[in-house]
Wavefront OBJ file of the C-alpha trace (Angstrom):
o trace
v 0.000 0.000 0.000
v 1.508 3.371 -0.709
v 2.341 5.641 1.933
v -0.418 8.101 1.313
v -3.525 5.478 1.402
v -1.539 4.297 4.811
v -1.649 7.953 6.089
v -5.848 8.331 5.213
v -6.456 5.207 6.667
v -4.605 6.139 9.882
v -6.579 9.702 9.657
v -9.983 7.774 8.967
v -9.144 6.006 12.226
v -8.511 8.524 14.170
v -11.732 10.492 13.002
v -13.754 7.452 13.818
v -11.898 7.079 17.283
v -12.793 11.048 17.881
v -16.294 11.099 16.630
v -16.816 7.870 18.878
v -14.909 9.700 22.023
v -17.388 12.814 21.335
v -20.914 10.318 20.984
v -19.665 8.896 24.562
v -18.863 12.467 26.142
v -22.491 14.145 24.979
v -24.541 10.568 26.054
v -22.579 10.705 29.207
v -22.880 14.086 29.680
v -26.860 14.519 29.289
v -27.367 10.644 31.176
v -25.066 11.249 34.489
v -23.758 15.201 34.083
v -20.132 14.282 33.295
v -18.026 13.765 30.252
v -15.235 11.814 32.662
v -15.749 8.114 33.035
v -15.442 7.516 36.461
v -17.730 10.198 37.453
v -19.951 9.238 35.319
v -20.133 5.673 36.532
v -18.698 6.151 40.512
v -19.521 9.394 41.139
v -15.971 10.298 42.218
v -13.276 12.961 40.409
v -10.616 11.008 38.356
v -6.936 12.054 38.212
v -8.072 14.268 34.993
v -11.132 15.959 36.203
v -10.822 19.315 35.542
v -9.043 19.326 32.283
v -11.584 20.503 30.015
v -12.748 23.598 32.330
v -8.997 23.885 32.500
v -8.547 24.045 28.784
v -11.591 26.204 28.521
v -10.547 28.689 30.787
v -7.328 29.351 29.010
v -8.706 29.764 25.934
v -10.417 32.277 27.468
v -6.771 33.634 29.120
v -8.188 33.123 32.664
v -4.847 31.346 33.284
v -5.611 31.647 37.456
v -8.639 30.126 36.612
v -7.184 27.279 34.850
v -4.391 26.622 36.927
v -7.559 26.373 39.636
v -9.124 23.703 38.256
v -6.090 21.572 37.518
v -2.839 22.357 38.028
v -1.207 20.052 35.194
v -3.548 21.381 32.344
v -0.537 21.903 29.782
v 1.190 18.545 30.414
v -1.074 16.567 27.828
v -0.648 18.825 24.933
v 3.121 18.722 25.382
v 2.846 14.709 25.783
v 0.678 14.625 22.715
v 3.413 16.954 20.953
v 6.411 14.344 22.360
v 4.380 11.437 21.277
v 4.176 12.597 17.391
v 7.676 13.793 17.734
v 8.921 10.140 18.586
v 6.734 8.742 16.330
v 7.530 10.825 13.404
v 11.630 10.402 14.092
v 11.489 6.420 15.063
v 8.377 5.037 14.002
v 8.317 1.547 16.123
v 11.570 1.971 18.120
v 11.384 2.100 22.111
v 13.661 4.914 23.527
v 14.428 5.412 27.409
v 13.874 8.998 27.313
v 9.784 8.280 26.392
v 9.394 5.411 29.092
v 10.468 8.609 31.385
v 8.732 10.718 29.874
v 5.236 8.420 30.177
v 6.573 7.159 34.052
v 7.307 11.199 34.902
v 3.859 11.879 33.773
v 1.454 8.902 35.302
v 3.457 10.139 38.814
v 2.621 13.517 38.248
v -0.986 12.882 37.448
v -0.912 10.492 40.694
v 0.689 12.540 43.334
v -1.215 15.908 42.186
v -4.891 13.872 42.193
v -4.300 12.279 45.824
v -3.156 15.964 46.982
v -6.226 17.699 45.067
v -8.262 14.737 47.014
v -7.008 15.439 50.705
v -6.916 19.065 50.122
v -10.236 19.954 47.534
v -12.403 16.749 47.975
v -15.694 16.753 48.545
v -16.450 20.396 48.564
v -14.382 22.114 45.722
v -14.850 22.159 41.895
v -13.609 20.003 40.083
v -13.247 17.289 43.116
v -16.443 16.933 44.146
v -18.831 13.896 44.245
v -21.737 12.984 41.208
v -24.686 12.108 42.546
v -25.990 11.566 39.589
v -23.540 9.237 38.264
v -24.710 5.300 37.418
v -23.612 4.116 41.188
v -25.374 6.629 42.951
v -28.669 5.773 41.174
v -28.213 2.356 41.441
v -27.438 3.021 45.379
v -30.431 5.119 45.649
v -32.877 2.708 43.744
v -31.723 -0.008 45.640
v -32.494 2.059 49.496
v -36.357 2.375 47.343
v -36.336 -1.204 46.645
v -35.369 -2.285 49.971
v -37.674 0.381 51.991
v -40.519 -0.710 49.652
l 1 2 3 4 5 6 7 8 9 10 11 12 13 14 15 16 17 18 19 20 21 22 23 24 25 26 27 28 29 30 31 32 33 34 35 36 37 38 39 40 41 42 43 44 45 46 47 48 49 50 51 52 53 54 55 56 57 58 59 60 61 62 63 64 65 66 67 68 69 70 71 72 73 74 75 76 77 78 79 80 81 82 83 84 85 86 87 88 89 90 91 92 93 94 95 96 97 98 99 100 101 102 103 104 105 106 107 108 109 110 111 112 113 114 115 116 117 118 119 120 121 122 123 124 125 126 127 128 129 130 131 132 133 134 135 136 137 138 139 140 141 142 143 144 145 146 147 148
């Protein structure tokens, strides 16, 4: 296959993987109130909630804002932008420097979401609970099934 049918069916992917991504955040979004999977489904804040009121508050240049609702909003752009960099210089090879790179990040992400929890949770946007998520229904139907 030549390289430019490989490129539009990578790009045909992708648009199917985004157009399937934006189908799941609206249904989840109008269902339980939350484009974030475990909200949606536990009810609790994941280690990414408050990237997209992040994103959307810089793009408004509210940058206090942004920072407010998470801290780390930049880092995924910049790991996207490292990602395509590797991949465009060694298409299949593994390199030490993007194991750290994907290790630096995950512990980022890991110690700034258990801080954001002690500190923010339950009270403060974005780390508060959904009680509208699919557990908390369930939890409440089940206290009506059980009184009835």
């Amino acid at each position: 296959m030549p390289d430019g049918k490989i490129v539009l069916k990578k790009i045909g992917r992708a648009a199917v993987v985004a157009a399937l991504l934006c189908s799941y955040m609206a249904l989840t979004s109008f269902l339980f109130g939350s484009v974030c999977v475990a909200e949606a489904t536990i009810g609790l804040p994941c280690p990414g909630c408050g990237l997209t009121r992040a994103w959307l508050a810089a793009l408004s240049l509210d940058f206090g804002r942004a920072f407010s609702y998470h801290p780390l909003f930049l880092i995924p752009p910049a790991f996207v932008a490292v990602y395509i960099y590797k991949k465009v210089k060694r298409a299949n090879a593994r390199t030490k420097w993007f194991d750290a790179v994907c290790v630096t990040v995950l512990l980022a992400f890991g110690v700034t979401y258990a801080v954001r929890m002690f500190l923010y949770f339950p009270e403060t946007e974005p780390m508060v609970i959904n009680r509208d998520s699919m557990l908390w229904r369930f939890v409440r139907l089940a206290g009506r099934l059980a009184a009835s």
